[in-house]
C-alpha positions in Angstrom: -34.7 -36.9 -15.2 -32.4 -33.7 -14.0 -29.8 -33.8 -11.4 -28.0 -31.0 -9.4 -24.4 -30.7 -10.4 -22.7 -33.4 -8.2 -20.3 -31.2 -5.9 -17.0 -32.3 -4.1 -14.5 -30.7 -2.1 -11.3 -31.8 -2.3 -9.0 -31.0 1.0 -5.4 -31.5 1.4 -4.1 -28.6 4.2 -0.9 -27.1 2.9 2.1 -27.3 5.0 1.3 -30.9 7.2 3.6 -32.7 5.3 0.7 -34.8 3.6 2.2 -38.0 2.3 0.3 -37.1 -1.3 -0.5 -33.3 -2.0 1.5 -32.2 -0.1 4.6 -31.8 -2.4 4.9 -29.9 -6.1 1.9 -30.9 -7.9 1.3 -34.1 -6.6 -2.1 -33.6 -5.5 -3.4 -32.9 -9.6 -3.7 -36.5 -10.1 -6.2 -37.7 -7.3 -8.3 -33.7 -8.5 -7.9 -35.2 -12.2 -9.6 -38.4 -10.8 -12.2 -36.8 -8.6 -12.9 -34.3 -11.7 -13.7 -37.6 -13.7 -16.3 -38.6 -11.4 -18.0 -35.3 -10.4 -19.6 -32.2 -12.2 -17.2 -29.8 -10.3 -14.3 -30.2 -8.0 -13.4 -27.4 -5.7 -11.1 -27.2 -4.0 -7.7 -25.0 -2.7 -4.3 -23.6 -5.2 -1.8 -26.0 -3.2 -3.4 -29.3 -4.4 -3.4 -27.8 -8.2 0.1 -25.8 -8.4 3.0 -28.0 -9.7 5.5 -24.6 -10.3 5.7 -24.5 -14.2 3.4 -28.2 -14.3 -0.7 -27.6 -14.4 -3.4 -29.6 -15.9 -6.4 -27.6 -16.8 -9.3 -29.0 -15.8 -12.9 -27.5 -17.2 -15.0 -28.4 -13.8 -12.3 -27.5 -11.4 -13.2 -24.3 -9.1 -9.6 -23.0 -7.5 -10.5 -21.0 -4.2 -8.1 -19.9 -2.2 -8.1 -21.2 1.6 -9.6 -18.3 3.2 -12.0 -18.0 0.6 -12.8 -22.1 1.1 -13.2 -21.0 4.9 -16.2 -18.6 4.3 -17.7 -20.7 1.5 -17.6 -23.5 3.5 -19.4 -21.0 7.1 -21.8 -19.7 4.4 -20.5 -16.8 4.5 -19.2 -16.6 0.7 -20.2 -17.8 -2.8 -19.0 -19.0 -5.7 -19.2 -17.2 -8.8 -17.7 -19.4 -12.2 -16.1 -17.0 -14.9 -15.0 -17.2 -18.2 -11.9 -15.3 -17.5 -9.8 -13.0 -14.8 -7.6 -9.9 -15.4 -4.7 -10.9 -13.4 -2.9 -8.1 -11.2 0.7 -9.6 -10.1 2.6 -8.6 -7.2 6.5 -8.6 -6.9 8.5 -8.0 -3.8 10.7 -5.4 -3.4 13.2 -7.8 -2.3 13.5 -9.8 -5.4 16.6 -9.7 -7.2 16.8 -7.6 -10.5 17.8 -11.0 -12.4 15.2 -12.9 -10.7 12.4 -10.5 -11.1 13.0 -10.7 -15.0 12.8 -13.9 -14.8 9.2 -13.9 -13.1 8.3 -10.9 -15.7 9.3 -13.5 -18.9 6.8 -15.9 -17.4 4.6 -13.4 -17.3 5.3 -12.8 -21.1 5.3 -16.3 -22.0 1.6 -17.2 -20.1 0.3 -13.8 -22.3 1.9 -15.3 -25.6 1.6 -18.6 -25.1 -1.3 -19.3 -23.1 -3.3 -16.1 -23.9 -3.9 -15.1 -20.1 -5.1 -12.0 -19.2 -2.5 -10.3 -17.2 -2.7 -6.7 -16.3 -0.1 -5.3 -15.1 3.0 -6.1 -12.7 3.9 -3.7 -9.5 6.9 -4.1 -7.6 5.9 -3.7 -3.6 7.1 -0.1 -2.0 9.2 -2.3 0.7 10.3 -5.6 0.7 7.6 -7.7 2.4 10.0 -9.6 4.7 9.0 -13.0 4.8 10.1 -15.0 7.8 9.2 -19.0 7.7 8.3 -20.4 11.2 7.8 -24.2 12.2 5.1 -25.2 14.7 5.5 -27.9 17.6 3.1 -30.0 15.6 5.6 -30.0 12.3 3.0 -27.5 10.5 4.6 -24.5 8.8 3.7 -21.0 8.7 5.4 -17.4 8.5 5.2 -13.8 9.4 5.8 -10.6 6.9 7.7 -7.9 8.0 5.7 -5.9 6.0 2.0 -6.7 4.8 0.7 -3.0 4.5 3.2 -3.1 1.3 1.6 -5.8 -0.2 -2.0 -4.2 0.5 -1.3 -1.4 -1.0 -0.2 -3.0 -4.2 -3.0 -5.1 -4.4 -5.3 -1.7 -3.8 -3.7 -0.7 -7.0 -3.8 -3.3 -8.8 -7.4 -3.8 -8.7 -8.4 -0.1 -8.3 -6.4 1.6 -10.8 -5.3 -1.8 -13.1 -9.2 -3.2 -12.8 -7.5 -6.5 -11.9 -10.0 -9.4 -10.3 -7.6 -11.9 -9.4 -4.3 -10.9 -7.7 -0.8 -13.5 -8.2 2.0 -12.8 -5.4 5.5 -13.7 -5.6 7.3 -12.8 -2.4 11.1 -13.2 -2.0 11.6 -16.4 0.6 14.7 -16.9 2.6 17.0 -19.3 0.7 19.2 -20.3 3.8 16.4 -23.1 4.8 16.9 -25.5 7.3 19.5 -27.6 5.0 18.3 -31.2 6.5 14.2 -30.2 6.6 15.1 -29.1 2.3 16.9 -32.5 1.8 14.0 -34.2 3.6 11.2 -32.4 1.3 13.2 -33.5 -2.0 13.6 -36.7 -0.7 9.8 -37.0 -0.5 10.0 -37.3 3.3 9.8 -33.8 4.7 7.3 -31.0 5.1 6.9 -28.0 2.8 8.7 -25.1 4.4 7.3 -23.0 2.1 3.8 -23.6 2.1 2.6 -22.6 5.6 4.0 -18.9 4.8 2.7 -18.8 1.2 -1.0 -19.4 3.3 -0.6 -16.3 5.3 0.0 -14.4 2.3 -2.7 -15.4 0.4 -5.3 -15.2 3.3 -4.6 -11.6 3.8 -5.1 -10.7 0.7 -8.4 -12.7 0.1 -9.4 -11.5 3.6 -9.2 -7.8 2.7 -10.2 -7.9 -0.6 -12.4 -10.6 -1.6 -11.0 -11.7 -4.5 -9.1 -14.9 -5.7 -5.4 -14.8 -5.2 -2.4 -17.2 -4.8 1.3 -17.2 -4.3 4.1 -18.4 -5.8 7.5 -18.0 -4.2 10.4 -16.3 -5.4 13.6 -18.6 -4.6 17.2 -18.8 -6.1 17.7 -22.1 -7.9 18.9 -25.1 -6.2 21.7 -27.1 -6.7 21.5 -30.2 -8.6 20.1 -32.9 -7.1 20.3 -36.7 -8.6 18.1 -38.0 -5.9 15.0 -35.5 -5.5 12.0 -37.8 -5.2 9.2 -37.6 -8.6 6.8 -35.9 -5.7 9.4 -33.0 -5.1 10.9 -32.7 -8.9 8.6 -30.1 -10.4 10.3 -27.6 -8.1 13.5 -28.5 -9.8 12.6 -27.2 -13.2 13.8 -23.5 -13.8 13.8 -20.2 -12.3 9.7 -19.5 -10.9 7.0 -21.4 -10.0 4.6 -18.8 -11.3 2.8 -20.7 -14.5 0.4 -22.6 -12.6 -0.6 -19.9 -10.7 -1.3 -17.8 -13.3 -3.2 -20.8 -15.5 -5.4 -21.2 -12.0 -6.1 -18.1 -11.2 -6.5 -17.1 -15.0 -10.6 -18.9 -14.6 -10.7 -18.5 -10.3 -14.1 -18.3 -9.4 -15.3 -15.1 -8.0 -16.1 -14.6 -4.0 -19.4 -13.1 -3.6 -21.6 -12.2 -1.1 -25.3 -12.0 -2.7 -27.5 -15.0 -2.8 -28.2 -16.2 -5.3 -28.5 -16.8 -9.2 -27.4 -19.6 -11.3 -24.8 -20.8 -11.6 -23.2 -19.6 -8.3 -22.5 -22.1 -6.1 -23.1 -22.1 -1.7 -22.0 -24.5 0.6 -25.6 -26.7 0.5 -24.7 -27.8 -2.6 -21.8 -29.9 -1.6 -22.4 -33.3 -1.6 -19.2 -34.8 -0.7 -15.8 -33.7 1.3 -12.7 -35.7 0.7 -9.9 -35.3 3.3 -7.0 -36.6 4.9 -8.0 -39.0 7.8 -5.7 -36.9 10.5 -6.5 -33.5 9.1 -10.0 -33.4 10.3 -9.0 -30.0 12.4 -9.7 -27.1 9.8 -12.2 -25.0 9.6 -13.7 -26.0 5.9 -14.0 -29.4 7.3 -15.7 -28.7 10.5 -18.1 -26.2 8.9 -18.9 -28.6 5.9 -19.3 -31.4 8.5 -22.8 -29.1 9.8 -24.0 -29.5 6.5 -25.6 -33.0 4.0 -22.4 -33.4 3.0 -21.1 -36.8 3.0 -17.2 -36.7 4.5 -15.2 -39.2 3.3 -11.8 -39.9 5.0 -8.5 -41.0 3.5 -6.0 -43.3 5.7 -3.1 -43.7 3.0 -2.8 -39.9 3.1 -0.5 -39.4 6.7 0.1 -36.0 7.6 2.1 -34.5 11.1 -1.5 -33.5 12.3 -3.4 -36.2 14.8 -7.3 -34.3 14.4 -9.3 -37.2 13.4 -13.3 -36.9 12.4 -13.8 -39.5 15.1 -11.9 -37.4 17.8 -14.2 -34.8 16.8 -17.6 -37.0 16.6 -18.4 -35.8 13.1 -20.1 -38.5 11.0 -17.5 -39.8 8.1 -17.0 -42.7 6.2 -13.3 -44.4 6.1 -11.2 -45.3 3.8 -7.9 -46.6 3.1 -7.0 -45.2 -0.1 -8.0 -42.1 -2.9 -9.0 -45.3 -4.9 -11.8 -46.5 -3.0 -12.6 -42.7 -1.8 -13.4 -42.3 -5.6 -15.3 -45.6 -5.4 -17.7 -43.9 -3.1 -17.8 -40.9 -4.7 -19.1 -42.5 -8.2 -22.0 -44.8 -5.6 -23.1 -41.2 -4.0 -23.6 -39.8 -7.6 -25.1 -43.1 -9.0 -27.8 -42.5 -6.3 -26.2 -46.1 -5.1 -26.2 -46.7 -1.0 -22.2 -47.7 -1.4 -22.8 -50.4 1.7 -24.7 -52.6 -1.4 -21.1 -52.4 -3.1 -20.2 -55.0 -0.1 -20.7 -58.7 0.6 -21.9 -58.1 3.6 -24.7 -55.9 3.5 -26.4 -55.6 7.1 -30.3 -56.9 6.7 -33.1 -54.7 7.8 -34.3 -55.9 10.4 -30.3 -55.8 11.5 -30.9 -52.1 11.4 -34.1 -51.8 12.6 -32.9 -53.4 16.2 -29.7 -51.2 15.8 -31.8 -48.0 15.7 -33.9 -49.0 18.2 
């Protein structure tokens, strides 16, 4: 008997504080779980990047969140590749000592990894990143400057034939001393994150193609206490490696339907997300389509959107543990309320429905 590929999407919203993905690279063990139990994963850079941590992972599809907007409205496919040619993007603003520090890991991903990198352009201006906190806790940010960073991204894929574009702006380094302590202490909410979104978006948004960010930040002092969840921000001088290892096999974005193997948004079966981050507009598309929407409790965020606030059909539950649970039932073709003791009879149903 032949199967479809069993598809899920895997949501964590960057910048809402989420109590897991929602630090460095602690998101990559619930995608290595999921991965186990599906025949592709896709889902967004923030739940994969751990700064210089990654784990490849051979069925995992890393889309960009503006580019998991339109997939999920229809609007985009998904093209698999073997490889990218990777244009990278430096801001203006960076340090001399600290942009030879992002160029080495540059070198080291070529020599090391074998990635295809093209070519590195400094911006003509320094993008001017300015990191802003909303009333819900959320972050996000402004640049001073984004027709810089469009042009060198025209470049790059005009004149360096890059098809996958990796930013590294320079970010403010006089952050909000107690909201930083907060983050490392595993308590806090990525300052970062909502800012590194807006740059990633515009980019994807102007020129179709996968991209993500990695920010350019003087180290920090050392820290005895900074929580497991926060440490792989502790490690050295750029958080570029797992940027460049996810970009390096990013699907492509694509408008024409359709030939194999691309993927659309009908063939997603299954939608994991946090329970109070129901509010984005992946989710809500995918909620319009078969897809089954499972939501997790254990995973708190600062947002309050719940799919039953919203009336969208979900199932509930507490922990990533038994969302995998239900994920392994969908794909064994198994109706996951048989899993429990106290299966409802038919004719329990029948009256219900009627």
């Amino acid at each position: 008997m032949t199967h479809r590929p069993f598809t899920v999407v895997l949501l964590v919203p960057t910048g809402i504080g989420a109590a897991l993905g929602g630090y460095a690279g602690d998101g990559i063990p619930i995608a290595r779980t999921v991965a186990s139990v599906c025949d592709r994963i896709i889902t967004h850079p923030n739940v994969l990047n751990g700064a210089q941590l990654y784990w490849p992972l051979a069925n995992a599809w890393y889309v960009e969140g503006y580019g998991l907007d339109q997939f999920a409205a229809g609007q985009w496919g998904l093209r698999p590749v073997h490889s990218n040619r990777i244009g990278l993007v430096l801001d203006q603003a960076i340090e001399p000592d600290l942009r030879l520090r992002h160029l080495q890991a540059v070198d080291a991903a070529r020599a090391t990894l074998g990635l295809d990198i093209s070519a590195a352009l400094v911006t003509d201006a320094p993008l001017g990143v300015t990191l802003k906190t909303a009333n819900s806790g959320a972050t996000w940010g402004t640049l001073d400057n984004p027709d810089s960073l469009l042009r060198a991204v025209d470049h790059l894929i005009h004149d360096g034939n890059a098809t996958a574009i990796a930013v590294v702006a320079r970010f403010p380094d006089d952050l909000d001393s107690q909201a930083l302590q907060n983050y490392r202490q595993g308590q806090g909410v990525d300052a970062l994150a909502g800012a590194e979104a807006v740059i990633s978006h515009l980019v994807v948004q102007q020129f179709q193609v996968p991209c993500a960010h990695a920010p350019a930040l003087l180290p920090l002092l050392l820290d005895a206490d900074v929580n497991p969840r926060a440490a792989a921000e502790e490690l050295g001088y750029t958080f570029l490696p797992s940027v460049l290892v996810g970009l390096s096999q990013a699907p492509q974005l694509i408008h024409d339907r359709r030939q194999d193997p691309d993927v659309w948004r009908d063939q997603v079966d299954a939608v994991i997300v946090p329970e109070t981050a129901c509010g984005s507009r992946t989710l809500l598309s995918l909620s319009q389509t078969q897809a089954q929407i499972i939501t997790v409790a254990d995973n708190t965020t600062t947002m309050k959107t719940t799919a039953a606030s919203l009336g969208i059909a979900h199932t509930p539950v507490q922990s990533y543990l038994e969302a995998i649970g239900v994920l392994a039932a969908i794909k064994a073709g198994v109706n996951f309320t048989a899993l429990h003791p106290l299966i409802p009879s038919i004719q329990s149903l029948r009256d219900t429905e009627g």
